[in-house]
N, C-alpha and C positions, 0 to 999 in steps of 0.2 A: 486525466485531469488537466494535461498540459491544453488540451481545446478550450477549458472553462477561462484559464488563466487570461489567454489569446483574445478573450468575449469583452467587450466594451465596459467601463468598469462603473457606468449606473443602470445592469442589469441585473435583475432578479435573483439570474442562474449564477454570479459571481459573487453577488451579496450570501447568499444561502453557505456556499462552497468556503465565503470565508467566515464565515460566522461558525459553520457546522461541519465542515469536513466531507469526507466521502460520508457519512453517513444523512448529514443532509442533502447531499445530491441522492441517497437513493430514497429519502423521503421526497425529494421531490419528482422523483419517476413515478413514484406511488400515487403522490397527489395530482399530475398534470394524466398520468393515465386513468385514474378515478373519475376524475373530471372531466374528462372529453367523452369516458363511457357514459355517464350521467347524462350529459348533454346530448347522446344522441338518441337519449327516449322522453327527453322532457325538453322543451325549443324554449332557449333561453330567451326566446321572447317573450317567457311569462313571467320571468320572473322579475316584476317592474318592483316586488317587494325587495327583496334580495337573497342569495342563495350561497351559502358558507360550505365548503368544503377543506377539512382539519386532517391533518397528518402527524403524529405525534414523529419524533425525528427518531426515537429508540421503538420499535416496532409492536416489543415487547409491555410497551409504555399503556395504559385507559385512558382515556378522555371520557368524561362521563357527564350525565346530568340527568335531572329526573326525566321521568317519560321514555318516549322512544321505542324505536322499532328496530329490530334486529334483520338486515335484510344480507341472505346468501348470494342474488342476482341484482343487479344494481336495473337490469330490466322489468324487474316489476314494478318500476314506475311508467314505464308504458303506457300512453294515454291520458295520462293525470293530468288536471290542472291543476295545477299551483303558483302560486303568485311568491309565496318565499317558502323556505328549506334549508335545514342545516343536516350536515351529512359529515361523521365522525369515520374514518378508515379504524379497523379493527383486527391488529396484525396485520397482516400481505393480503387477506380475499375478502372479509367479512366488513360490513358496514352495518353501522346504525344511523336510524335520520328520524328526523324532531321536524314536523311542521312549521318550523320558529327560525327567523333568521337574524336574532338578537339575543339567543339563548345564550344564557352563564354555563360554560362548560369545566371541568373542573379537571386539569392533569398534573400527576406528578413528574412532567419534566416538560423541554421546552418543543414547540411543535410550528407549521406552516399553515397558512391560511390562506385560501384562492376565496375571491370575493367577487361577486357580479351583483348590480343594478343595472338592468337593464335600461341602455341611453344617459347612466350616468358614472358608472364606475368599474374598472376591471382589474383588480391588482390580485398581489399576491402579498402575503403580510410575513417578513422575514423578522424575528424577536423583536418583533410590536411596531417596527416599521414597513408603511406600504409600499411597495414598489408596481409599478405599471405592467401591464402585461400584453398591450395590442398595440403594435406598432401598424394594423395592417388597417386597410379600410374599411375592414366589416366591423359590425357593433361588436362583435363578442370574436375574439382570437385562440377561444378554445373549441370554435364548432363551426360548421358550415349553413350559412344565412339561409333562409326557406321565407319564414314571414315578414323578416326584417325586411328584404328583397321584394316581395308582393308591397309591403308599406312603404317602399321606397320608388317602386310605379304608379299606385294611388297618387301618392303626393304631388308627383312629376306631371301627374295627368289635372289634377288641378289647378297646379300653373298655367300648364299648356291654355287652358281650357276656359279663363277665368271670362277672356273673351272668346265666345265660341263660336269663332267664324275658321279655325282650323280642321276641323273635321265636318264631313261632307251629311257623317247620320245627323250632328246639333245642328247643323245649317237650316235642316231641313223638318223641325221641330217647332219654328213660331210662326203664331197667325197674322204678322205683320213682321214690318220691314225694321219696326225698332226694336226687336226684342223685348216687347212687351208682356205678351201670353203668349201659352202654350196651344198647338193644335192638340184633338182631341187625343186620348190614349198616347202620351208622346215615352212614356215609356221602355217599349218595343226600341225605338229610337236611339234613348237613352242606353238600354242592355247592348246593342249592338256598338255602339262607341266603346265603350269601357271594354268589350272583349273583345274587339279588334288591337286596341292598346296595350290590354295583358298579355294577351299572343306577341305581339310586337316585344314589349318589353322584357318577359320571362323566357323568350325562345324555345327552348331543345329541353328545358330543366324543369319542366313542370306540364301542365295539361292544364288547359282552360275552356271549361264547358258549362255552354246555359245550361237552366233550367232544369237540375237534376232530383229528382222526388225527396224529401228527407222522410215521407212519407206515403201513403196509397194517394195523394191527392195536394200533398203540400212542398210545391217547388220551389227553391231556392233559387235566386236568380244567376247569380257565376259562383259554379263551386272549381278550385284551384286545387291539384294533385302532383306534388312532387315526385319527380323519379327518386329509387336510389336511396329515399328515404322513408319512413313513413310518417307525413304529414299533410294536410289539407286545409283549406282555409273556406268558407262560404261568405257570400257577402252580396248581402239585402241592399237592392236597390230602391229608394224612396227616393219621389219629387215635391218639391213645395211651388205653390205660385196659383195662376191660373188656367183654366184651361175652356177652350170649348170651340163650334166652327167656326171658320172663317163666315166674316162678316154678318154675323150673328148679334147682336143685341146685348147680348148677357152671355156669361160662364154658365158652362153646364159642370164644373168640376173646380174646388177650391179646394186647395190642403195649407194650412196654416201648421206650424209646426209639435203641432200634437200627432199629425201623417209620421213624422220622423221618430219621436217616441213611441208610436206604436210599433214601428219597423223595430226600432231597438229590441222592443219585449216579443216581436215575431220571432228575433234571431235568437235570444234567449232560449225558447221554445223548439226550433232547429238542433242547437246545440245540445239541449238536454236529452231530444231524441235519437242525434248522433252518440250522444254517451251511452246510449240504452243500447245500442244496434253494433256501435265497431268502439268499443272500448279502447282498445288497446291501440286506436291511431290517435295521436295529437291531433286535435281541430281548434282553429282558433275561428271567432268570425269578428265580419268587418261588417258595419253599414255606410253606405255611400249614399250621399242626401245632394242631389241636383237641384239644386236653391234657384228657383227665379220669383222669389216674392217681390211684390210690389207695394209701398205705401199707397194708399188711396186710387189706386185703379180700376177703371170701368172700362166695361168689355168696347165702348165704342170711340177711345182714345187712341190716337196717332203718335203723340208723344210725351212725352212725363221729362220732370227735371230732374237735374240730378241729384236734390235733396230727395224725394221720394223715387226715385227709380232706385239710390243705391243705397237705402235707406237700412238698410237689412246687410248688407255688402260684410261688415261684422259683427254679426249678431248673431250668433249660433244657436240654435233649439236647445235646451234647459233636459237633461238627461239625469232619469233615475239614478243616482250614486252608488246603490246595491246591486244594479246589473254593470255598470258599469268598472267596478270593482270586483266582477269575474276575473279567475286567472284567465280563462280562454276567451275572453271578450276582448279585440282589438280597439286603439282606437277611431271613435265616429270621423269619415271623412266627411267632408262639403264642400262643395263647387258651386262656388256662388259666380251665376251665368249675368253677366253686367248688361243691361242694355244698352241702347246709344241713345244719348240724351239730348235734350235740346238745349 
């Protein structure tokens, strides 16, 4: 006890210790070790609803509420998606858990609360006070990042990217010198940046591979495979703008941003057949949208201004709110590829 004492005095582990004694420190061994099992079959990246896990301080104490599911392994949550979750400790090994992460729980004595919103909240609730719980730089302080990590190279690579004269595959993707339109099928192009980038940015701790079947005939564009743990991410690449040969007359290929919503409901489709096939690994997916639309362009213009070249610049495609409300649905990235205006 004399270590807790020693512990800075606006922490969690000191509040608990004086509030509750040794037996609130051994509810809270109970609860941070709960916690981190929990985490490592369900990747707190889904849980953007929120996810409660309860520790009564007297062991022998119920917390209760209607519903509920009685679970002996805290791993048969393996593979779920879930977006929120409340999870009650039941003596020293047993849990129960409620799909609800605002449930009324009901106990006869006082108990500890670990609380996650993914990207917006991580505490631990010590007799009705919150106290913080991540001092570190990952989003969540009770697990080790996988898709946080992947959405935090996304991101990076859309900065990088916004003007795409950094990498040598977008270079080499438009049919003129302003960044106007696309040459034909620039896709290829496109897969090949983005997985040179993942490789770079995920290193040694993951596996980044095109095009892997989710079925006899339907390929995914980069599917991403953690060592160490079991988790995976897919992520559907779609382009918007125009496309077609050089020095051509007119486009042989237009996607306006109904291209991106259909990727969305492709990846949907992906995921549900991944649920069918390896249940029990977390998959999240991501769609990645290569934006070079144009206001009012034709295939045989040299330059556009910068009202209509960047005209779109923030304007995101309009995405179904029930796919997009998956727990295992990431979310939509876009790299809007600017051109050079006059």
């Amino acid at each position: 006890m004399a270590a807790f004492a020693r512990l800075h005095e606006n922490q969690y582990e000191v509040a608990v210790h004086q509030r509750f004694g040794v037996a609130g420190v051994d509810a809270l061994i109970r609860l941070l070790a709960s916690t981190r099992e929990l985490l490592k079959h369900v990747p707190f990246e889904m849980f953007t609803d929120g996810l409660r896990v309860l520790a009564p301080i007297d062991p022998e104490l119920m917390i209760d509420a209607d519903g509920g599911s009685v679970l002996h392994r805290l791993d048969e949550f393996g593979g779920k998606a879930m977006s929120k979750l409340t999870v009650v400790i039941v003596g020293t090994t047993t849990h129960k858990a409620w799909d609800d992460d605002a449930l009324d729980v009901v106990c006869d004595g006082p108990y500890l609360t670990y609380r996650y919103v993914h990207g917006q909240v991580e505490e631990i609730v010590v007799d009705g006070t919150p106290w913080p719980v991540n001092d570190s730089p990952w989003a969540c302080g009770m697990a080790t990042p996988t898709f946080a990590t992947l959405e935090e190279a996304l991101a990076h690579y859309v900065r990088q990217n916004r003007v795409p004269e950094q990498c040598g595959h977008l270079q080499t993707m438009w049919r003129d010198g302003s960044r106007l339109g696309l040459v034909e099928k620039p896709e290829k192009l496109m897969r090949r940046s983005l997985l040179q980038a993942l490789n770079y940015a995920l290193g040694g701790d993951a596996t980044v591979r095109p095009e892997l079947n989710q079925s006899e005939s339907r390929p995914v564009d980069i599917e991403v495979t953690w060592w160490g743990v079991k988790r995976s991410a897919l992520i559907e690449i779609k382009w918007l703008g125009d496309s077609g040969p050089l020095n051509a007359s007119a486009f042989s290929t237009s996607y306006t941003q109904a291209r991106a919503v259909s990727g969305l409901k492709q990846l949907a489709e992906y995921l549900d057949l991944r649920d069918s096939t390896s249940s029990d690994v977390p998959v999240m997916g991501y769609l990645f949208v290569f934006d070079a639309r144009r206001r009012n362009l034709s295939a045989t213009q040299a330059s556009i201004t910068a009202e209509d070249g960047l005209y779109y610049a923030l304007r995101d495609p309009e995405y179904p709110t029930n796919i997009l409300g998956r727990a295992d649905m990431g979310q939509p990235f876009r790299c809007f590829l600017a051109p050079s205006c006059a």
